[in-house]
MMTF fields as JSON, N, C-alpha, C and O atoms, coordinates in Angstrom:
{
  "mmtfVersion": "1.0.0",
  "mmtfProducer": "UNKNOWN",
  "numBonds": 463,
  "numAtoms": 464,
  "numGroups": 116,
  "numChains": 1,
  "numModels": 1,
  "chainsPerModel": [1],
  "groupsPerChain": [116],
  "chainIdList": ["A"],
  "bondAtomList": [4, 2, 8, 6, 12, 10, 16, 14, 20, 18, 24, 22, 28, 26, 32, 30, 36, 34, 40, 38, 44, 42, 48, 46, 52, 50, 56, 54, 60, 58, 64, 62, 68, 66, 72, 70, 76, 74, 80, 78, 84, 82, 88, 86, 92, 90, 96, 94, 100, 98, 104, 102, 108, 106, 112, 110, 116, 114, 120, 118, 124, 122, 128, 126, 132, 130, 136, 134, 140, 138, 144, 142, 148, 146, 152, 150, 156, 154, 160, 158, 164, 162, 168, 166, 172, 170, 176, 174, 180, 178, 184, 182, 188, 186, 192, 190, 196, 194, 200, 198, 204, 202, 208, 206, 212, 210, 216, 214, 220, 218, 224, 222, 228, 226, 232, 230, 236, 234, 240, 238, 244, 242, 248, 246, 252, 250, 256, 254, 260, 258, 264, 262, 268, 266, 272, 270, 276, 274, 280, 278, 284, 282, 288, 286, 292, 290, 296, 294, 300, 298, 304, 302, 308, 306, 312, 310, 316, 314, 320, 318, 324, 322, 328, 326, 332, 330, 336, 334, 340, 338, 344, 342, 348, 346, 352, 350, 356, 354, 360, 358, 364, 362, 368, 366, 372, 370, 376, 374, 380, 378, 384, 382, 388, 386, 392, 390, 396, 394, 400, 398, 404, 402, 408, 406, 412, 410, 416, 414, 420, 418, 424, 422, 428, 426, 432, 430, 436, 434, 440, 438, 444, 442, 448, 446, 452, 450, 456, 454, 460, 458],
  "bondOrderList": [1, 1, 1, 1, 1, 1, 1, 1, 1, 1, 1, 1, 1, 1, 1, 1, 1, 1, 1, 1, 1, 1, 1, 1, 1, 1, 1, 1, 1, 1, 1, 1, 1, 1, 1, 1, 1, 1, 1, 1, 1, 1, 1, 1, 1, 1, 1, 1, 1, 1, 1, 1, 1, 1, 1, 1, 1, 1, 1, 1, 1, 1, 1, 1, 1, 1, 1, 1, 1, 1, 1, 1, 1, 1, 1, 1, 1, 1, 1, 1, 1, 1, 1, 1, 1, 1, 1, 1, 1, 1, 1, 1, 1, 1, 1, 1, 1, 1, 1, 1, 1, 1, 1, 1, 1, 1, 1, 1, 1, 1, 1, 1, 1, 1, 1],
  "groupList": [{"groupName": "UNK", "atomNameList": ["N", "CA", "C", "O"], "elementList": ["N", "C", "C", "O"], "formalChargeList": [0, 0, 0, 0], "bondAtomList": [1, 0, 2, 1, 3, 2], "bondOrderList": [1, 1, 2], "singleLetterCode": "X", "chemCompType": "L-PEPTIDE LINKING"}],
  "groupTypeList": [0, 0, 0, 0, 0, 0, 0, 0, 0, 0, 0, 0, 0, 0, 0, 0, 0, 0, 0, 0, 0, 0, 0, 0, 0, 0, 0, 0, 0, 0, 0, 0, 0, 0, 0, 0, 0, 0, 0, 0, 0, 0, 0, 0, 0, 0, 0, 0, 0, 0, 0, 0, 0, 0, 0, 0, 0, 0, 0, 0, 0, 0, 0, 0, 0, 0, 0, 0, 0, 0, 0, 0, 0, 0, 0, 0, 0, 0, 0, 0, 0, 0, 0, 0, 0, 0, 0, 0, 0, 0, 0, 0, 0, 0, 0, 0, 0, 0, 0, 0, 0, 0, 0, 0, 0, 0, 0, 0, 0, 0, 0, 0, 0, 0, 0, 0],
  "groupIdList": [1, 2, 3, 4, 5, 6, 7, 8, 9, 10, 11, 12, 13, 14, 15, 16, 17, 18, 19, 20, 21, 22, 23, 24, 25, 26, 27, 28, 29, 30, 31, 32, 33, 34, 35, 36, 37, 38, 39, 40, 41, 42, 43, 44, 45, 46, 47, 48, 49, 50, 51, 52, 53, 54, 55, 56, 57, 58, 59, 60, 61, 62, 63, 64, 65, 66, 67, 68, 69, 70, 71, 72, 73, 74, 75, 76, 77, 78, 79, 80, 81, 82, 83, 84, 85, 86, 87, 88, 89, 90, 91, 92, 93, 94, 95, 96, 97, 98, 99, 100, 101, 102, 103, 104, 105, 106, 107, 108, 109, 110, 111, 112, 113, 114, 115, 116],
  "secStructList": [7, 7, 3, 3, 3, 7, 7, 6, 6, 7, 3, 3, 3, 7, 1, 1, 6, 6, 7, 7, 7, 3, 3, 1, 1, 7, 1, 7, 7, 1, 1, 3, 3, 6, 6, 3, 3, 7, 7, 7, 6, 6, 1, 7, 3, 3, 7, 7, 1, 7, 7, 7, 6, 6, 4, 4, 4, 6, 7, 7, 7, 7, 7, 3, 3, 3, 3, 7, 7, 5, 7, 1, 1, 7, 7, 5, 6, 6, 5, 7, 7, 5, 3, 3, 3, 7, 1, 1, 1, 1, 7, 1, 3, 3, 3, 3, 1, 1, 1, 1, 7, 7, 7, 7, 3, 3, 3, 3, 7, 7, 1, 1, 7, 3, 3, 7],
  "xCoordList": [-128.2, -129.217, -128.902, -128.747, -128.855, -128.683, -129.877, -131.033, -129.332, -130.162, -130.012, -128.935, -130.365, -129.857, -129.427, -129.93, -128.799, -127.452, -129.343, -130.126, -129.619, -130.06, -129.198, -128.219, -129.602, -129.13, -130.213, -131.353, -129.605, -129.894, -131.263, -132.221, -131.291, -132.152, -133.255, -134.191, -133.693, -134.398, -135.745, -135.569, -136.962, -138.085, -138.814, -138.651, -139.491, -139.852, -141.054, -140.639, -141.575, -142.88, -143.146, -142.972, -143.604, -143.58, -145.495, -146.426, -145.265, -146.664, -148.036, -148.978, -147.946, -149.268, -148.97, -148.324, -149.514, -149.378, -149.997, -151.081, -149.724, -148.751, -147.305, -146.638, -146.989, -146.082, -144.74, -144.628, -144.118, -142.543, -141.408, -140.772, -140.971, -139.369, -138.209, -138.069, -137.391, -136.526, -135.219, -135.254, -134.112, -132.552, -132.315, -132.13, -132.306, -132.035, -130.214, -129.925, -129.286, -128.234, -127.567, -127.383, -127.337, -126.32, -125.216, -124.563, -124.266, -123.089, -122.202, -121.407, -121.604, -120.974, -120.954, -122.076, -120.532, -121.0, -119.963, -120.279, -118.72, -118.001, -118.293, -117.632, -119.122, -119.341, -120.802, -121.818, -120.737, -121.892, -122.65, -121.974, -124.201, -124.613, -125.36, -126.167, -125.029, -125.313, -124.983, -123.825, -126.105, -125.149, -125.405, -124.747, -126.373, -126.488, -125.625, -125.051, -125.149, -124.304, -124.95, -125.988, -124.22, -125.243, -125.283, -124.533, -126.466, -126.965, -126.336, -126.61, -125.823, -124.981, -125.97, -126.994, -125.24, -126.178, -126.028, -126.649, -125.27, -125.088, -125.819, -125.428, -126.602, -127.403, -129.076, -129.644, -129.707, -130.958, -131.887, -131.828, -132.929, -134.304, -135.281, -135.699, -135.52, -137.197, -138.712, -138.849, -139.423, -140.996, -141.698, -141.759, -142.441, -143.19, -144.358, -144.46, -145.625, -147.081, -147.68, -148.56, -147.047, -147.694, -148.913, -149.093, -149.679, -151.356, -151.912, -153.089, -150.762, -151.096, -152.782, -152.875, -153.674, -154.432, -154.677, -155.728, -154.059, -154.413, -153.811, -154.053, -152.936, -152.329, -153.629, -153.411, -154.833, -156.153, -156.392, -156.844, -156.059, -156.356, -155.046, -154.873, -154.477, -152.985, -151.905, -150.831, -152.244, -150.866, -149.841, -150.447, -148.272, -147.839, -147.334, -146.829, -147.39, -147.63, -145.569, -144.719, -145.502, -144.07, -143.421, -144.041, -141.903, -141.079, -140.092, -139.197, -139.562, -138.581, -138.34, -139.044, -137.309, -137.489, -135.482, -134.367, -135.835, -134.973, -134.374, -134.861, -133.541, -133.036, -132.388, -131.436, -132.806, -132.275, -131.363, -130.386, -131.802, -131.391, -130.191, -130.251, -128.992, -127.261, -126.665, -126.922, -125.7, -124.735, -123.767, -123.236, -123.565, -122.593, -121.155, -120.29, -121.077, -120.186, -119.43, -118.215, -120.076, -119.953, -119.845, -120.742, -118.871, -118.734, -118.409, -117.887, -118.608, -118.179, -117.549, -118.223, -116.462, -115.94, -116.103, -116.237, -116.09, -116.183, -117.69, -117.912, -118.407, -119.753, -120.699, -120.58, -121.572, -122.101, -123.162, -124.205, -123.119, -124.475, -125.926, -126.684, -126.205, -128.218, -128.922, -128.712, -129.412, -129.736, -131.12, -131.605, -131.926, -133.594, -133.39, -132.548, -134.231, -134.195, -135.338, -136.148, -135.046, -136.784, -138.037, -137.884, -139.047, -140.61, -140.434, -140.533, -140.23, -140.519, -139.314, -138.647, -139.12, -137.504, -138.36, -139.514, -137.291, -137.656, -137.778, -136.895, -138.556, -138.518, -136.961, -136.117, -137.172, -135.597, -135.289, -134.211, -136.58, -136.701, -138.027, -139.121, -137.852, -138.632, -139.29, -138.489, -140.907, -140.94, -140.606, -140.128, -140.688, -140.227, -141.141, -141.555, -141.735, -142.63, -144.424, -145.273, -144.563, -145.513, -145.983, -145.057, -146.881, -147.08, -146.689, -146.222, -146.973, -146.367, -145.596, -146.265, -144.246, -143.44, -143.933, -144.598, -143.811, -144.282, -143.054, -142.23, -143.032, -141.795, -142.001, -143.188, -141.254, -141.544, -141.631, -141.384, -142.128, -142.309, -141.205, -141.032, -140.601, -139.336, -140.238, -140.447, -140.657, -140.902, -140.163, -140.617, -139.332, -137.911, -136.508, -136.16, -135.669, -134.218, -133.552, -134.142, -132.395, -131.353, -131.4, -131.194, -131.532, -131.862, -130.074, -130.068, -129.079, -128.071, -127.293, -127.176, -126.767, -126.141, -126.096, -126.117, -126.007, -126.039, -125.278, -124.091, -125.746, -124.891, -125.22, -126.378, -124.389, -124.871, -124.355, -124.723],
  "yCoordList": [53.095, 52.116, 51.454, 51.971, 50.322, 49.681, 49.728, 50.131, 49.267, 49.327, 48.785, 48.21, 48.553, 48.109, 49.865, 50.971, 49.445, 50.28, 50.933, 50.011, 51.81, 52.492, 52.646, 53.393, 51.897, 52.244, 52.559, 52.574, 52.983, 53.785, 52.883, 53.483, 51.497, 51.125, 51.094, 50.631, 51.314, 51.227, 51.819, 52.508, 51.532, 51.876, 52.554, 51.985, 53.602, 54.748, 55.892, 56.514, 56.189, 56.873, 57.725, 57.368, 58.893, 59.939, 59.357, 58.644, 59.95, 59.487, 59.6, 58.807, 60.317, 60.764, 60.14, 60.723, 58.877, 58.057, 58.547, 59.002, 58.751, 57.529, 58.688, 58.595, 59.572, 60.368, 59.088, 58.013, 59.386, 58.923, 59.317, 59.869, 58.949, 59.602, 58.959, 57.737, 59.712, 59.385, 60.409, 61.608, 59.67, 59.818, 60.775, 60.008, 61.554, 61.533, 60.808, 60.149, 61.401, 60.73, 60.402, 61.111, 59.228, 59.5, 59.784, 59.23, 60.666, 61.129, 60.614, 61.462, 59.227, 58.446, 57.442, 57.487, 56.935, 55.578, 54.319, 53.219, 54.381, 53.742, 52.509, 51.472, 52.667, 51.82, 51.174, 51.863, 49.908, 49.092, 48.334, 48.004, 47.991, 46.584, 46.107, 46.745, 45.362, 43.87, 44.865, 44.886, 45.755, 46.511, 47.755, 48.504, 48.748, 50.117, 50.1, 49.181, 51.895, 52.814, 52.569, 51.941, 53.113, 52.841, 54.704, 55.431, 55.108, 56.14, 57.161, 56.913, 57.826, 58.803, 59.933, 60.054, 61.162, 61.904, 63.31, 64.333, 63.243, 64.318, 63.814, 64.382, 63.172, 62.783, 63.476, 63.495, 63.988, 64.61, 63.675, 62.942, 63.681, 63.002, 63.989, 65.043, 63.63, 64.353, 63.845, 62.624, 64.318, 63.591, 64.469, 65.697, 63.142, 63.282, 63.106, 61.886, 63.652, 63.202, 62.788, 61.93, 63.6, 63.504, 64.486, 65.632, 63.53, 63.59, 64.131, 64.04, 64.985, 65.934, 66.603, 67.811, 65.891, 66.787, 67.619, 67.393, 68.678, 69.948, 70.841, 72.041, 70.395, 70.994, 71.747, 72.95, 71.498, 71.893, 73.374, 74.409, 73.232, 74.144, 75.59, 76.523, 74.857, 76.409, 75.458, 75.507, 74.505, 73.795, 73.06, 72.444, 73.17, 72.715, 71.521, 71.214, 70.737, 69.281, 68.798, 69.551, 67.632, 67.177, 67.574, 67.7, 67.877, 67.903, 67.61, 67.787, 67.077, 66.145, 65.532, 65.862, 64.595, 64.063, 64.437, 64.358, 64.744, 64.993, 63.562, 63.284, 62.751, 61.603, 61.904, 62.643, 61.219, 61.707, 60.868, 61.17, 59.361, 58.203, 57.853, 57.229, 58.092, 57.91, 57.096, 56.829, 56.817, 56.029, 56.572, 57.66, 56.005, 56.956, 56.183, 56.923, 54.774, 53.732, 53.969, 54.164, 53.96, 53.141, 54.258, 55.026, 54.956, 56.203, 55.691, 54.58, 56.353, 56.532, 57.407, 58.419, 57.643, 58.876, 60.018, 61.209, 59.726, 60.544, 61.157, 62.051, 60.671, 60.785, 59.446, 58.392, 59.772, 58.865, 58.304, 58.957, 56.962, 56.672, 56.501, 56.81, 56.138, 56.622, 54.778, 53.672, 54.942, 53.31, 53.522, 54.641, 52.349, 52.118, 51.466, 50.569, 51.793, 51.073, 50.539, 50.556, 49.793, 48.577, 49.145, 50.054, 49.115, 49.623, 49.975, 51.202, 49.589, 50.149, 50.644, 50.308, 51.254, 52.555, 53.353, 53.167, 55.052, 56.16, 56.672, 56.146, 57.799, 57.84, 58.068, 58.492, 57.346, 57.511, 58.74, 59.332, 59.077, 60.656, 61.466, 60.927, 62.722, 63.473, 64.028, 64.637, 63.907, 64.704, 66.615, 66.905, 67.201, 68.735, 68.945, 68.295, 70.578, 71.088, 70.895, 71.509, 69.954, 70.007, 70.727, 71.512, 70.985, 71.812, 70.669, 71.075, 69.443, 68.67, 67.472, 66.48, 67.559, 66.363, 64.897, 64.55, 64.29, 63.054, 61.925, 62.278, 60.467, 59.844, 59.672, 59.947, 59.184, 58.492, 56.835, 56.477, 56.092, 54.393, 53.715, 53.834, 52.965, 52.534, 50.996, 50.294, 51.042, 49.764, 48.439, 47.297, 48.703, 47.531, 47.695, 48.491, 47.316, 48.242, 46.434, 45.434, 46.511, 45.546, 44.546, 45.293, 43.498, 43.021, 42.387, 41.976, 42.317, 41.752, 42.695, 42.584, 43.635, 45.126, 45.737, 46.941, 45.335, 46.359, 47.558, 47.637, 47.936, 49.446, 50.096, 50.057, 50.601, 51.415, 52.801, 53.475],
  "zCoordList": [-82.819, -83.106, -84.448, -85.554, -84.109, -85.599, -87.009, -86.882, -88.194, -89.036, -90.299, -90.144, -91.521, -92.611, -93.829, -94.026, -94.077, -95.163, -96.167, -96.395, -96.436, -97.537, -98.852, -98.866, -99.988, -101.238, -101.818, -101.353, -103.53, -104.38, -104.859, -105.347, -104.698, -105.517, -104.496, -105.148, -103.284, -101.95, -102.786, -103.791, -102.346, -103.061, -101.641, -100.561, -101.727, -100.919, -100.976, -101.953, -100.806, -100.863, -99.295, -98.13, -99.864, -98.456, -97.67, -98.043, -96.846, -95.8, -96.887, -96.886, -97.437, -98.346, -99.74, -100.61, -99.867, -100.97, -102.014, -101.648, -103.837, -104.013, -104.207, -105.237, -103.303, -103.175, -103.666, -103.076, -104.474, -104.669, -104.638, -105.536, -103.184, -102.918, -103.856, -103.81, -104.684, -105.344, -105.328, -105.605, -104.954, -105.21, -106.791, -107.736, -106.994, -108.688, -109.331, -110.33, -108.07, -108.36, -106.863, -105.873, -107.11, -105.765, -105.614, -106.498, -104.626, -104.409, -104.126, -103.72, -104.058, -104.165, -105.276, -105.781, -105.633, -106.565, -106.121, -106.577, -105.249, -105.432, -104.165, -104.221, -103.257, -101.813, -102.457, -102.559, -102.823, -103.51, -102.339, -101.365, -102.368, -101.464, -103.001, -103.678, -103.139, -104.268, -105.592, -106.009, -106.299, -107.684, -107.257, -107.979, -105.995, -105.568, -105.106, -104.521, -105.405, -104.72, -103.062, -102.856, -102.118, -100.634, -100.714, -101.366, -99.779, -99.826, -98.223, -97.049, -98.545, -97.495, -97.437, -98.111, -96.034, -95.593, -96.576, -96.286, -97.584, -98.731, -99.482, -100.502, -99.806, -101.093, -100.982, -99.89, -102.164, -101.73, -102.038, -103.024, -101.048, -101.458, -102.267, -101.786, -103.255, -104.103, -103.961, -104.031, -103.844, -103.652, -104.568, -104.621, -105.592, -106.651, -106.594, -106.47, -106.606, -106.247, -105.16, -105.091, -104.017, -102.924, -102.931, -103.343, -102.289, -101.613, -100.775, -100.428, -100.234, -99.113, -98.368, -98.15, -98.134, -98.364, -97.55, -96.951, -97.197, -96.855, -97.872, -97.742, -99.034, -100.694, -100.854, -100.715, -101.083, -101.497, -100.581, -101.071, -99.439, -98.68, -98.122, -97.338, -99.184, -99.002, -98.77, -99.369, -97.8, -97.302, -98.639, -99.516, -98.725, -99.556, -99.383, -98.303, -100.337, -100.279, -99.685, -99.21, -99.943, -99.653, -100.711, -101.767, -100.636, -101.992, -101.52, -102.347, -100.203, -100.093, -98.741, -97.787, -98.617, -97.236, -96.346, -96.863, -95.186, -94.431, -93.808, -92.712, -94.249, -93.38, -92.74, -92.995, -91.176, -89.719, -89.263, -88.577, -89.797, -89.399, -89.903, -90.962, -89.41, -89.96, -88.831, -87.658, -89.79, -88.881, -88.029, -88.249, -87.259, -85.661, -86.589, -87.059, -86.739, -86.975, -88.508, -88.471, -89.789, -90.486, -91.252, -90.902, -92.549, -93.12, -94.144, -94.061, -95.582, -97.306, -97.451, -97.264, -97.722, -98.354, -96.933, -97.214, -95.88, -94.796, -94.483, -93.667, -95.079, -94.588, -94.475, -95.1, -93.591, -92.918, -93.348, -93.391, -93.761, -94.11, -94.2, -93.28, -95.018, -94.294, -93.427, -93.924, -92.616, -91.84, -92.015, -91.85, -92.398, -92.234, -91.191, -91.224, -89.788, -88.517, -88.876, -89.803, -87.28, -87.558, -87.425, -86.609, -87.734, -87.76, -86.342, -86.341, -85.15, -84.191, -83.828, -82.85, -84.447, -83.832, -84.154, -84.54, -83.855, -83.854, -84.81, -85.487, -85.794, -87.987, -87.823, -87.033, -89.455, -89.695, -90.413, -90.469, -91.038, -91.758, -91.685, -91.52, -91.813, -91.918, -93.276, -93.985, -93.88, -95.119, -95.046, -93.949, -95.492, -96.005, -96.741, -97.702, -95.959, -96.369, -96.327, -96.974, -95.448, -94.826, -93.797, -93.595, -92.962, -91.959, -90.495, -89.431, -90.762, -89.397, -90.309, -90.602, -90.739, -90.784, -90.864, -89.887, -91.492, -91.518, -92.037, -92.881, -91.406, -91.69, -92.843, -93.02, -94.352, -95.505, -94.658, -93.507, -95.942, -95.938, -97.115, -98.328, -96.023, -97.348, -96.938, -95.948, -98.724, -99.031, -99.49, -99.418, -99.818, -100.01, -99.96, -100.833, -99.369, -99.02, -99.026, -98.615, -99.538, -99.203, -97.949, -96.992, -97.555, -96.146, -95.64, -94.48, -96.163, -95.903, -95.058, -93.837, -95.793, -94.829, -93.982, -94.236, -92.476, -91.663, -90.757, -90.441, -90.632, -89.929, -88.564, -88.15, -87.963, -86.745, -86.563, -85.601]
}
């Protein structure tokens, strides 16, 4: 399924707002879209201030996200890159550590780049 290229500068937040998914570094630096590194399936996601609310009730909130959504096609350094499909595809990731998974929301990602 096609999709656009995920880089470093992509802005992101897990299901339970104002949760903020963030890259701390990425594992490549050398494969650019405009001045971001592009984001491969070795790189970790972190989530900061998620809203979980069942946190209150034992459940532990998000602390990171599982990206599912890679490329079959298109590889960095021999690993495969990360794709934001269109709103109506299948999640492209999963949050971690919730009791039922939830996709994150990528709020702005590169629009030129695409991948499959």
């Amino acid at each position: 399924m096609p999709g656009l290229l995920l880089h470093f500068g992509a802005s992101m937040m897990c299901a339970h707002p104002p949760g903020l998914v963030t890259v701390p570094t990425p594992v490549q630096q050398r494969v650019l879209v405009g001045a971001n590194p592009v984001l491969t399936s070795a790189d970790t996601f972190l989530v900061a201030g998620c809203s979980f609310p069942a946190a209150s009730a034992g459940a532990p909130p998000c602390t990171g996200v599982d990206w599912l959504q890679t490329s079959t096609r298109v590889f960095v350094g021999g690993l495969p890159v990360l794709l934001q499909p269109a709103p109506t595809g299948t999640a492209p990731a999963m949050g971690m550590g919730t009791p039922s998974p939830n996709p994150p929301l990528v709020l702005a990602v590169q629009p030129r780049v695409q991948g499959m």
